[in-house]
N, C-alpha and C positions, 0 to 999 in steps of 0.2 A: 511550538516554534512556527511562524510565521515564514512562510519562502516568497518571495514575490517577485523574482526573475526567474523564467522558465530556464536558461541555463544552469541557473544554480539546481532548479529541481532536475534536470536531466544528468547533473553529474551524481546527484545521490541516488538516484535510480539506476545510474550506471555500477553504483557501487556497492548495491545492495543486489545481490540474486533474489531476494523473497517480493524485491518491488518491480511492477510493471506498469508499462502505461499503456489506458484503456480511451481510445479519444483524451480528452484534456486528464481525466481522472486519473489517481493513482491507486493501484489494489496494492494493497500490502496480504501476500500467502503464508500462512505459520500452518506445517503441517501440526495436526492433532487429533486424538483419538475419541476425544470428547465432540469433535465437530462434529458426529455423525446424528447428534441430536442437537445441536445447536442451531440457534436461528441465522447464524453468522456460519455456518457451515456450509460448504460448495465441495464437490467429488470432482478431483482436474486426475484424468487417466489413471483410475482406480486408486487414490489416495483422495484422504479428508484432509481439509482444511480446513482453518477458520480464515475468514478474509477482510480484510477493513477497506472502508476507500474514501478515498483522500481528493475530494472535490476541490478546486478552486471557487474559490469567490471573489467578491471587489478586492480583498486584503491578501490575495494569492491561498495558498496552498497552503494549509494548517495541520501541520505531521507533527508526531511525537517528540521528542527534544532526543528520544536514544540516536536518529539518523542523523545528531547534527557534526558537520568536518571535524 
Protein backbone atom coordinates (compact mmCIF):
# COMPACT_ATOMS: atom_id res chain seq x y z
CA UNK A 1 0.00 0.00 0.00
CA UNK A 2 1.14 3.15 -1.10
CA UNK A 3 0.95 6.39 1.60
CA UNK A 4 1.66 9.56 -0.02
CA UNK A 5 0.48 12.17 2.65
CA UNK A 6 2.82 12.52 5.46
CA UNK A 7 -0.43 13.03 7.72
CA UNK A 8 -1.95 9.94 6.86
CA UNK A 9 1.50 8.16 7.62
CA UNK A 10 1.75 9.84 11.01
CA UNK A 11 -1.74 8.67 12.07
CA UNK A 12 -0.71 4.96 11.31
CA UNK A 13 2.46 5.34 13.14
CA UNK A 14 0.48 6.89 15.88
CA UNK A 15 -1.59 3.75 15.88
CA UNK A 16 0.72 1.17 15.74
CA UNK A 17 3.26 0.83 18.95
CA UNK A 18 5.70 -1.40 16.85
CA UNK A 19 6.17 1.64 14.19
CA UNK A 20 8.43 4.63 14.75
CA UNK A 21 9.75 7.45 12.84
CA UNK A 22 13.51 7.67 12.15
CA UNK A 23 14.15 11.17 10.06
CA UNK A 24 11.71 10.72 7.13
CA UNK A 25 11.92 6.73 7.43
CA UNK A 26 9.70 4.34 9.08
CA UNK A 27 11.06 1.18 11.22
CA UNK A 28 8.67 -1.19 11.84
CA UNK A 29 9.98 -3.55 15.49
CA UNK A 30 8.48 -7.30 15.77
CA UNK A 31 10.05 -8.69 18.84
CA UNK A 32 11.61 -12.19 17.94
CA UNK A 33 13.82 -14.78 18.91
CA UNK A 34 15.04 -15.78 15.65
CA UNK A 35 16.55 -12.18 15.27
CA UNK A 36 19.43 -12.91 17.19
CA UNK A 37 20.85 -14.47 13.97
CA UNK A 38 19.18 -12.67 11.50
CA UNK A 39 20.38 -10.12 9.23
CA UNK A 40 17.35 -7.85 9.82
CA UNK A 41 18.05 -8.26 13.54
CA UNK A 42 18.79 -5.16 16.02
CA UNK A 43 19.20 -5.55 20.16
CA UNK A 44 16.92 -2.17 21.48
CA UNK A 45 17.45 -2.59 25.59
CA UNK A 46 18.27 -6.15 25.87
CA UNK A 47 15.47 -7.61 23.49
CA UNK A 48 15.78 -8.89 19.75
CA UNK A 49 14.12 -7.71 16.99
CA UNK A 50 13.54 -7.89 13.63
CA UNK A 51 13.11 -4.63 12.08
CA UNK A 52 11.93 -3.30 8.55
CA UNK A 53 12.14 0.23 7.21
CA UNK A 54 9.86 1.87 5.31
CA UNK A 55 11.66 4.74 3.24
CA UNK A 56 9.88 7.19 1.31
CA UNK A 57 10.24 7.75 -2.38
CA UNK A 58 8.84 9.97 -5.30
CA UNK A 59 5.53 7.61 -4.76
CA UNK A 60 5.52 8.30 -0.70
CA UNK A 61 5.76 5.65 1.67
CA UNK A 62 5.24 1.85 0.60
CA UNK A 63 4.06 -0.19 3.97
CA UNK A 64 2.45 -3.43 4.01
CA UNK A 65 -1.48 -3.41 3.40
CA UNK A 66 -1.88 -5.14 7.45
CA UNK A 67 -1.47 -1.13 8.62
CA UNK A 68 -4.09 -0.06 6.40
CA UNK A 69 -7.41 2.13 8.41
Amino acid sequence: MIIKSLNTMEKIVNKNTNLFWRGWNVIDLKESEIAKTSPMGIRVKNKWYIHRIYSPDRNGWNIPNKYKD
